[in-house]
N, C-alpha and C positions, 0 to 999 in steps of 0.2 A: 150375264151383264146387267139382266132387271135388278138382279138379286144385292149386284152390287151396289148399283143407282140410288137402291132403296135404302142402303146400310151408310151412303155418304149421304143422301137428306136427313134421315133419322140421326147423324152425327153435326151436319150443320145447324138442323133446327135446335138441339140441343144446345149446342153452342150458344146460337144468336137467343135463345132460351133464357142459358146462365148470364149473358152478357147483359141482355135486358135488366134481370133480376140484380147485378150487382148497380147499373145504371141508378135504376128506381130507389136502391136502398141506399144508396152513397150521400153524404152529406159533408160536403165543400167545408173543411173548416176556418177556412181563411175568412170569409166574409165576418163569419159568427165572433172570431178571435180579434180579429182588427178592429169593427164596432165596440165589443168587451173593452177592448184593454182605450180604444179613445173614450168612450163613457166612464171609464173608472180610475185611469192614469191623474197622477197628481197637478201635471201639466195640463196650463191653459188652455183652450181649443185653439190660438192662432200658432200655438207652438208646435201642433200634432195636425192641422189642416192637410199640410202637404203629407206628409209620414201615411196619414190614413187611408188618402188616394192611391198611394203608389203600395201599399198592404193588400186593399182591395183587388188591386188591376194583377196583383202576383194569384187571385184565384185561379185566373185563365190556365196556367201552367200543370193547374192539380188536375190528375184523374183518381178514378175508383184505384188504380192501379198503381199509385203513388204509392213508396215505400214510408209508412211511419215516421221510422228516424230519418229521413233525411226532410222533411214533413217537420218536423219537430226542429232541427238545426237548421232549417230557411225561415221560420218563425223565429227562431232568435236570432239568426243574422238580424231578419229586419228589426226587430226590439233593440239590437246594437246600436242602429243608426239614431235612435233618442238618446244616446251617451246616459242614461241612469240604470243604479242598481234595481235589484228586487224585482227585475221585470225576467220575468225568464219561463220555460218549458220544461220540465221534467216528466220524464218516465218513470214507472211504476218504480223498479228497481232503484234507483234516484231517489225516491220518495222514501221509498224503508229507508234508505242509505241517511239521509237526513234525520228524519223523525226517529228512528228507530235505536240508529249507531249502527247500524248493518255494513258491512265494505265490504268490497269486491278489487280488491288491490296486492299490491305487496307488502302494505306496513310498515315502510320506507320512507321516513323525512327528511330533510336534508336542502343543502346550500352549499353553492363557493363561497370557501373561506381561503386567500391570498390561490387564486386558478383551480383551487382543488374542491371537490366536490365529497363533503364529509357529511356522514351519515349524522343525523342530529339526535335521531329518535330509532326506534325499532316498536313497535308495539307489539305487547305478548298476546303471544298466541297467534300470531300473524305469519303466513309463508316465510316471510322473511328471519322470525325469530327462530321458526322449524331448521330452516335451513341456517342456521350458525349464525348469521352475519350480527353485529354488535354496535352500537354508538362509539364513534369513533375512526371506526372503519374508513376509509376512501375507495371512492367509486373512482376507479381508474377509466373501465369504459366499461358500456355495457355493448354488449353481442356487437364489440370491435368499433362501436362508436361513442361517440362524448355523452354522458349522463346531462339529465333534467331533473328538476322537481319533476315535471310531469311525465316524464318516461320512466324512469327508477320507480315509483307509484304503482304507474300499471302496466306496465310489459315485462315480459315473461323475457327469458334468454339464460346468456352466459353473462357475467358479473364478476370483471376483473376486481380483486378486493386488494389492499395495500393497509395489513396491519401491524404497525410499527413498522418494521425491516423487513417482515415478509408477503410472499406476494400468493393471495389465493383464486382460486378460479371453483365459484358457486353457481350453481343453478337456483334460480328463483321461479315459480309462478305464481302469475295472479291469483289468491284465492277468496273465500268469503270467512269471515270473523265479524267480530263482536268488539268493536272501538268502545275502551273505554275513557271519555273525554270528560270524567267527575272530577272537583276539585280534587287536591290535594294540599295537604300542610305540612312541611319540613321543619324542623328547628334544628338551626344552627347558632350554636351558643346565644343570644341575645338575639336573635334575628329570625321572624318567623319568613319563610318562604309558602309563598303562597300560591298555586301556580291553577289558574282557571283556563281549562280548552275550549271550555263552555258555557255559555247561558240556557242550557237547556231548562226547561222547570223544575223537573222532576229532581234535578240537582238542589235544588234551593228549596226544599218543603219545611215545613218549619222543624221539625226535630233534625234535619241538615244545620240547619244555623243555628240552634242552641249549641250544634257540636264545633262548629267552628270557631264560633265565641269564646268557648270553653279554652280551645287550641291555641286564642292569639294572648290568654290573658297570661302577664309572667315577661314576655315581651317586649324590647325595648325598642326595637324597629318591627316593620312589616314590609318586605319587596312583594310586590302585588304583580304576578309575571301575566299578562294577558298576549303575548306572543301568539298568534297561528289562532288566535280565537275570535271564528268569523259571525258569532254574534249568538241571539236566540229571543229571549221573553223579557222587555221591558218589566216587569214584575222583579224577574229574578236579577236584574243587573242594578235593580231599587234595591232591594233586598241586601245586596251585596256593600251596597253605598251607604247602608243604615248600618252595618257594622263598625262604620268607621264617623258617621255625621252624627251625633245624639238628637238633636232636635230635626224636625221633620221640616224642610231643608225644597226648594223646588233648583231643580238640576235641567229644567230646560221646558220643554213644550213639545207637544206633536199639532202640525196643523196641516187639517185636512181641506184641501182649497175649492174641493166638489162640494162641501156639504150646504145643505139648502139653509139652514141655520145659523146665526154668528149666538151658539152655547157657547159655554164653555163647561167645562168640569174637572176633577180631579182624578189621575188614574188610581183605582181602590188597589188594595192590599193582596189579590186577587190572583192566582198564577193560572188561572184558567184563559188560555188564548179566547175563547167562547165569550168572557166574563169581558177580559180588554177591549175586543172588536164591537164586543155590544156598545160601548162607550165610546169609540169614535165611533161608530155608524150613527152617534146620533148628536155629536156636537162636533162644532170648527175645531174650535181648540183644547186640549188635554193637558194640562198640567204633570208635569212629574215630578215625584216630591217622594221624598227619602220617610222613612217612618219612624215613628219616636223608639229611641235605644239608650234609654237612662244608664246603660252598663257598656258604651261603646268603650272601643279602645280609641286612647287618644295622644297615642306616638307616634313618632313620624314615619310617613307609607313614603316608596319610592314605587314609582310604576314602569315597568316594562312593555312595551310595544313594539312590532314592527309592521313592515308590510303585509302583512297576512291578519291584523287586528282589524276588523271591521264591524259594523252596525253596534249593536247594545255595546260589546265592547268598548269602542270607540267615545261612546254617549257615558262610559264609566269613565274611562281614561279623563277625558274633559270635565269632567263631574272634580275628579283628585285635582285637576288643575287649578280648575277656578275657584272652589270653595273650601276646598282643603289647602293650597298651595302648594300639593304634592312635587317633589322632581320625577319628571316623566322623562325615560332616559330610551335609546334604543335606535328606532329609526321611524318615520314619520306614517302615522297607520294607513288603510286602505283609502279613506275618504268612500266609505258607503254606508250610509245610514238613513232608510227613508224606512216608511211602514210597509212591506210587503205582505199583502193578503193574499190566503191562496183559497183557490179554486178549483174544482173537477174540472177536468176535458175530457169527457167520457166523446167527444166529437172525433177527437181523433186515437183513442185506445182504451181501455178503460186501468182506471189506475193513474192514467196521465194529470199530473194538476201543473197548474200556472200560477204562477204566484206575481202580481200586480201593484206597483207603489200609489200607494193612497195619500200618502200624508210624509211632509215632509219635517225632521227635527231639526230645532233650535235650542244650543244652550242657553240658561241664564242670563250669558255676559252677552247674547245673540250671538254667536257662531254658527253658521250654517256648514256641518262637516260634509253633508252630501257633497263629492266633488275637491273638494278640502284639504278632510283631514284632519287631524289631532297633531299639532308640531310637538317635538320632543326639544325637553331643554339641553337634551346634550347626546350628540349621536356616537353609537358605542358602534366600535368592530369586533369581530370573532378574532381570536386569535389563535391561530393552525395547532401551533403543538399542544397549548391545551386542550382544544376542542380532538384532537386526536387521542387524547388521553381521558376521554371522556370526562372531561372537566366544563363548562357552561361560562364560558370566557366572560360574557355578559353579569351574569349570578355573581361570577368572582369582581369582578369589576364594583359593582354594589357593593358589595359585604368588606371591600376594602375604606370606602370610602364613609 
């Protein structure tokens, strides 16, 4: 009975031990996180007074014993309640997936077009390419329920398929691949298609754009498709707008409403995020301005957008609007464009970063799209049988007109 006595102290002390030791070592991230993002958030302080209190008082709730991700998804609920982009939590994973092109999905895009749910896209190499399925396809149901963008994406199941007249039954699972979201340039007789997924940098280096140049000249139009392209590097969305503007051109402003300073300056020619942030961290306002291109093309561009076209995107879109007179055709973009800077949060995982709106843009003509939006002069629809034939209803629509 001692023997036993002595083998449940020696179990409790250990406990009350470990439990000390995770006590002592824990570090509350909420306090650290809600300070951060009100010190650095683009909003005024009477805008975020209330928001910061009730951030704070959500510490009480965390223990050492808090699970991560849901730690992570109650920080961005509360980041919700300020209704602005760029403010958000990511995990490690998350992180590759952005910066890197990494996915963990099915490789599956897609929309209702007149109730039906048709595949838009498929990306090679992707679960979904392994497993058959094709642009064009309809998602009938998946594992006996109604499809989503966001469930077709990343849940695994049974994959009723409907192509043409018959009807197939695929298995999918989520897997990881290698997104590649780099330009591309089609020619179709007189008509360059142009189709950006991305502002990444590393897309836009400068022996990228001598090749691009190369691609448009010959050309009597240019459809500029930024559909599903949810933004990247100021630098490279200049970049892209100097193909088309010859003289070096200002297309709007970034203004940063914390900073101690009314500078101003010019964004340089620079694709290094490192290079950019160095230059708002140290002036209010940023000018952005297009770079001299004595050899642009100087035909007419139509632009494609939809709901899914957000940040630099959107800052191009309105760029062809206002200073080219481009027709901007499609459906009316996300309305998200502020400056998100990111951050480690090594407080709550390591790997984890936060990315935080600093500065908010304004076009030229003063548009403020945060919230907004980019309006299109003429909103197109999908239309079923082509888009089941893998035809780009939208694409066609342009090249008709």
């Amino acid at each position: 009975m001692q023997k036993l006595s002595a083998i449940l102290f020696t179990l409790v002390c250990a406990a009350g031990a470990f439990y000390f030791a995770i006590q002592k070592s824990f570090v509350n991230p909420y306090p650290i996180v809600c300070r951060f993002v009100a010190e650095k958030i683009y909003l005024t302080d009477d805008k975020i007074k209330d928001w910061k209190q009730t951030c704070l008082h959500r510490a009480r709730l965390v223990t050492p014993f808090s699970a991560k991700n849901l730690i992570i998804k109650d920080l961005n609920n509360m980041f919700d309640v300020l209704q602005v982009s760029h403010l958000e939590i990511y995990d490690a994973k998350e992180v590759q997936n952005i910066w890197q092109g990494e996915s963990t999905d099915t490789g599956i895009e897609g929309d209702f077009v007149d109730s039906e749910f048709v595949i838009f896209k498929i990306h090679p190499q992707s679960p979904a390419a392994k497993a058959g399925l094709k642009k064009g396809d309809v998602v009938k149901s998946l594992n006996g329920g109604q499809p989503s963008s966001w469930t077709v994406a990343g849940e695994s199941g049974h994959y009723k398929i409907l192509r043409g007249t018959e009807e197939l039954l695929v298995d999918v699972q989520p897997g990881s691949f290698h997104r590649d979201d780099s330009p591309s340039i089609e020619q179709i007789k007189e008509v360059t298609l142009m189709r950006i997924p991305s502002f990444r940098g590393d897309f836009f280096e400068t022996e990228a754009m001598q090749k691009y140049a190369q691609k448009l000249k010959g050309s009597r139009d240019v459809i500029l498709d930024l559909r599903g392209n949810a933004g990247g590097n100021f630098v490279a969305g200049l970049r892209l707008l100097s193909l088309f503007i010859c003289e070096p051109t200002t297309v709007g402003k970034l203004v940063k409403t914390r900073a101690p300073m009314s500078t101003k300056a010019d964004l340089p020619n620079l694709l290094k995020d490192e290079d950019q942030l160095q230059v708002l961290e140290h002036n209010k306002v940023v000018a952005l301005k297009t770079f001299k291109n004595s050899d642009c093309f100087k035909g007419r561009v139509k632009v494609l957008v939809d709901g899914k076209s957000s940040s630099v995107a959107e800052m191009v879109a309105q760029a062809f609007k206002e200073i080219k007179h481009s027709s901007l055709q499609g459906a009316p973009s996300r309305g998200q464009l502020l400056v998100g800077v990111w951050y480690p949060l090594d407080e709550i995982a390591p790997g984890v970063q936060i990315s935080v709106p600093e500065a908010y843009y304004e076009s030229a003509a003063g548009h403020r799209i945060e919230g907004q939006g980019v309006q299109v002069d003429k909103i197109l629809y999908y239309h079923l049988p082509q888009m089941q034939a893998g035809i780009d209803s939208w694409v066609d629509q342009l090249l008709r007109n």
